[in-house]
C-alpha positions in Angstrom: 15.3 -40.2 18.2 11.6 -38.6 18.0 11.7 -36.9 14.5 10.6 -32.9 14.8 7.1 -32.4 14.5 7.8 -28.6 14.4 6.8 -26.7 11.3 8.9 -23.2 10.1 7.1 -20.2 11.3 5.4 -18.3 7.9 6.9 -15.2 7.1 5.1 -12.2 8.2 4.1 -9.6 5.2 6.3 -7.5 6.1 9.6 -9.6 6.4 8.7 -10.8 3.0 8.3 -6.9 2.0 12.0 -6.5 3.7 13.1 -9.2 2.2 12.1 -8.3 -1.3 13.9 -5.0 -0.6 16.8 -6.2 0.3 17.4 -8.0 -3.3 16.1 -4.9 -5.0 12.6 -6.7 -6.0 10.1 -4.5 -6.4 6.3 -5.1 -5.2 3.4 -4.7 -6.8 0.1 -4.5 -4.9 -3.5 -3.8 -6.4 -6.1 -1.7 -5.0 -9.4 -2.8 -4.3 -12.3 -0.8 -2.9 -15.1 -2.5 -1.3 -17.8 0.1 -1.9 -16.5 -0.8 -5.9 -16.9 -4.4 -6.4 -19.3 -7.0 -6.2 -18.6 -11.2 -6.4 -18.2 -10.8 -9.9 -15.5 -8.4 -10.2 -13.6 -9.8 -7.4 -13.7 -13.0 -9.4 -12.7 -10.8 -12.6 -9.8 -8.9 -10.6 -8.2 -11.7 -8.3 -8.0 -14.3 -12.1 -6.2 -11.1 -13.2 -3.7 -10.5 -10.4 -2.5 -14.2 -9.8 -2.5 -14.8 -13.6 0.0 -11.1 -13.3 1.6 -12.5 -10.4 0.8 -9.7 -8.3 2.3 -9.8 -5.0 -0.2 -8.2 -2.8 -4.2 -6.7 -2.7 -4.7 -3.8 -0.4 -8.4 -3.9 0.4 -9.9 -0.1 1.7 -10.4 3.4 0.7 -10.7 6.9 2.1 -14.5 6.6 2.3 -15.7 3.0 3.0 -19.7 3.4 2.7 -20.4 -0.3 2.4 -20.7 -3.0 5.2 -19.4 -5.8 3.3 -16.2 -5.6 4.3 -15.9 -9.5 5.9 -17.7 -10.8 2.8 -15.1 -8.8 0.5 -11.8 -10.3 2.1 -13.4 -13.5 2.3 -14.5 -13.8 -1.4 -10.8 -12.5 -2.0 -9.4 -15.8 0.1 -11.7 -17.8 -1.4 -10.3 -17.0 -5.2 -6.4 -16.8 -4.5 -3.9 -16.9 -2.1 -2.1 -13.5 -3.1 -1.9 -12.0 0.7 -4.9 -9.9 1.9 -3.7 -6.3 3.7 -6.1 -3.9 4.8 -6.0 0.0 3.7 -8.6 1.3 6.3 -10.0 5.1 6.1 -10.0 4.7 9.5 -7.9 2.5 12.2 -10.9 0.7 12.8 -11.7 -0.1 9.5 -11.2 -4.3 9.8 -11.4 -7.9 8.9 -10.1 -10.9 11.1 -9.8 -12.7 7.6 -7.1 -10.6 6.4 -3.5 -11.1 6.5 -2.6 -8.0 7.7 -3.3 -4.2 8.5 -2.1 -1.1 7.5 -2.0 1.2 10.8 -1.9 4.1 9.0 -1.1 7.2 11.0 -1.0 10.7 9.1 2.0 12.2 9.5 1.8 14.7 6.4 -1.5 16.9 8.3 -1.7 18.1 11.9 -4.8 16.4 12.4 -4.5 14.8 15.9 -7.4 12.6 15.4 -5.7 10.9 12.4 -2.0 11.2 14.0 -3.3 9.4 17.5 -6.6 10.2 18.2 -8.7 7.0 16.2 -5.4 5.0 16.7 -5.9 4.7 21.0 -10.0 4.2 20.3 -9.4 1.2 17.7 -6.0 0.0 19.9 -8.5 -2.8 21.7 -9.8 -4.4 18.8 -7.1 -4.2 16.6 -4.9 -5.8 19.3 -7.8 -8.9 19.5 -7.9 -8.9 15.8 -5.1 -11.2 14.9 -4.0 -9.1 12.3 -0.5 -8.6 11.6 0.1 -4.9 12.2 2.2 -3.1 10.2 2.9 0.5 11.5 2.5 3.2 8.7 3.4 6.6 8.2 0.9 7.9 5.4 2.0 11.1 3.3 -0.3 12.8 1.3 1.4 14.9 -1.5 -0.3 17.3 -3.8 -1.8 15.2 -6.6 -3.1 19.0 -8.3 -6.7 18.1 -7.7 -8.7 18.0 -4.2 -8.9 14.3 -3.2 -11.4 12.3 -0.7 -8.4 11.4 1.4 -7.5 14.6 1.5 -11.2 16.3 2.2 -11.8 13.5 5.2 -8.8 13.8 6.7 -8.9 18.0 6.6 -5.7 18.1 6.3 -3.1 20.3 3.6 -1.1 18.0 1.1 2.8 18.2 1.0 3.0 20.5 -2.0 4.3 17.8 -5.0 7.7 20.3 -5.3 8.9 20.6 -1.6 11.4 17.8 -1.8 12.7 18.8 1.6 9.5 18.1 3.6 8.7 14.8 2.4 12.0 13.9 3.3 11.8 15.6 6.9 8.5 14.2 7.1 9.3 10.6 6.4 13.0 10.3 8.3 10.9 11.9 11.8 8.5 9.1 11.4 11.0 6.5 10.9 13.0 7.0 13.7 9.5 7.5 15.7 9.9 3.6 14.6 7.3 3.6 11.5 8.0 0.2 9.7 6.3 1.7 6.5 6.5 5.0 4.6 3.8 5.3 2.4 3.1 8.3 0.0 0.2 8.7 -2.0 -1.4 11.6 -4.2 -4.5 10.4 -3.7 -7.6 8.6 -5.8 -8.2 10.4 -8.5 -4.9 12.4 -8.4 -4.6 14.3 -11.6 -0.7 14.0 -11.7 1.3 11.2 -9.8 4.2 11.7 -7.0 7.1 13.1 -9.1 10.7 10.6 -9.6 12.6 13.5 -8.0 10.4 13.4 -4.6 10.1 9.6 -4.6 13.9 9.5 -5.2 14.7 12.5 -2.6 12.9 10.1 0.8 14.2 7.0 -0.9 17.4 8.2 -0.2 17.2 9.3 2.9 15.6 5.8 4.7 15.8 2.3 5.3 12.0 1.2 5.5 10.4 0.4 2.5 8.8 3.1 0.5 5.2 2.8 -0.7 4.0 4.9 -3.7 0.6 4.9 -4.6 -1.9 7.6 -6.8 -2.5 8.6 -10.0 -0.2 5.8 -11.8 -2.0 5.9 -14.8 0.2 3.5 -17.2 2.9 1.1 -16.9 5.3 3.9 -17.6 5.1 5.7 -14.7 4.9 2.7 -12.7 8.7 1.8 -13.9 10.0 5.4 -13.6 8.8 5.2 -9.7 10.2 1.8 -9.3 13.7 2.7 -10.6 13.4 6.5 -8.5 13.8 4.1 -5.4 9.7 2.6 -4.6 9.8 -0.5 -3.0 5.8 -1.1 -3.9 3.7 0.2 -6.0 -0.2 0.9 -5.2 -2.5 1.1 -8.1 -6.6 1.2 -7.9 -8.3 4.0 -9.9 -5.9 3.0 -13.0 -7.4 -0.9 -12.5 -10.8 0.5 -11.8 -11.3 2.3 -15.4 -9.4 -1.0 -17.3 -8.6 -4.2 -15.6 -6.7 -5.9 -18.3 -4.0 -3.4 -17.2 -2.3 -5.6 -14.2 -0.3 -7.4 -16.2 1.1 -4.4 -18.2 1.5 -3.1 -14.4 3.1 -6.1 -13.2 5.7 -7.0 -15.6 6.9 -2.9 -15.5 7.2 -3.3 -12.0 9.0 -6.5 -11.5 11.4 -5.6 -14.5 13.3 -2.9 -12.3 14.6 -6.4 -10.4 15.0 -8.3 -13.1 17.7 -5.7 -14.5 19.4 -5.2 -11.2 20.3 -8.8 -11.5 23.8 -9.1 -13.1 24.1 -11.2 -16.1 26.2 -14.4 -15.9 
């Protein structure tokens, strides 16, 4: 008999992001802007992350000036093999030599353009890009100082202390069939999403939660984690000191590490 030639399919991102979930790992991704980083720092930041053991980069921003975009995710794959997912300002904003996209829809603002509007003009070429899409309902919450994401978009921020909106907000768009809730107070964000808010959708879904802005210290990055975030975005933070990963990393991972029962 013919011995199988066949090879197991790779897990997608986000059936590794279930996964993890499902054991009550948490996920650590690092932020990198394009428009912030030349060959040199992408060097300096991808040694950092698979020394950290970071489990994912997010590659984007609200405002993407540069054109480098292609040369960016390639100089990323060229350095490690920590999976590449795009955080475009707009649906459009891609690479064919990145793992995977986030297609981000803005369900926190009333803006049609960002609910639908950029989604059915980009459909065509994100369909032919290859990418792995991962559907995601973005939430901007009040980060108490005006952010780009939040200028660009025009759109209001979920005050940080309405509890019951964020968790409207996020259960409508999961049973629209959202695979990702993501909430985020923004770069620059002068106070990060509260415990109480993160712990208030948390509750109330299955999909895994993102949290991202204004995460300033490994601290708050733990407190999130154990309020119920499945990942954990963090880019100004890394932007200002760089040797902070690891600190980032180990906080993070250690909410897993003490849901696992001693023997």
């Amino acid at each position: 008999m013919q011995a199988s030639t066949e090879f197991p399919m790779k897990q997608s991102i986000y059936e590794s992001l279930l996964g993890r979930k499902k054991k009550g790992a948490k996920s650590f991704a690092v932020l990198i802007d394009p428009d912030k980083v030349n060959e040199k720092k992408i060097e300096e930041l991808t040694t950092l992350a698979v020394d950290a053991k970071v489990d994912y980069l997010l590659v984007g921003g609200s405002l993407v000036i540069s054109d480098h975009l292609d040369e960016v995710v390639q100089h990323i794959k060229k350095n490690c093999s920590i999976p590449v997912i795009l955080f475009p300002g707009t649906p459009s904003g891609i690479s064919r030599y990145a793992d995977a996209l986030l297609y981000l829809s803005l369900i926190s603002g009333r803006n049609p353009e960002l609910l639908i509007g950029q989604h059915v003009i980009s459909a065509p070429a994100v369909k032919k890009s290859g990418l792995e899409i991962i559907s995601t309902g973005y939430m901007v919450i009040d980060g108490g100082a005006p952010t780009t994401v939040s200028y660009i978009s025009n759109a209001t921020p979920i005050p940080s202390d309405k509890n019951e909106i964020a968790i409207c907000t996020a259960m409508a768009a999961e049973m629209l069939g959202m695979k990702l809730i993501y909430m985020d107070a923004g770069s620059g964000a002068k106070r990060a999403i509260h415990e109480e808010m993160i712990a208030a959708v948390s509750s109330q879904i299955e999909v895994p939660l993102v949290i991202g802005g204004g995460i300033k210290d490994p601290e708050k990055a733990y407190l999130n984690c154990k309020a119920g975030a499945d990942l954990i975005v963090i880019g100004n933070a890394i932007e200002k000191d760089a040797s902070l990963i690891k600190e980032m990393s180990e906080a993070i991972h250690a909410v897993a590490l003490e849901s696992v029962p001693k023997a």
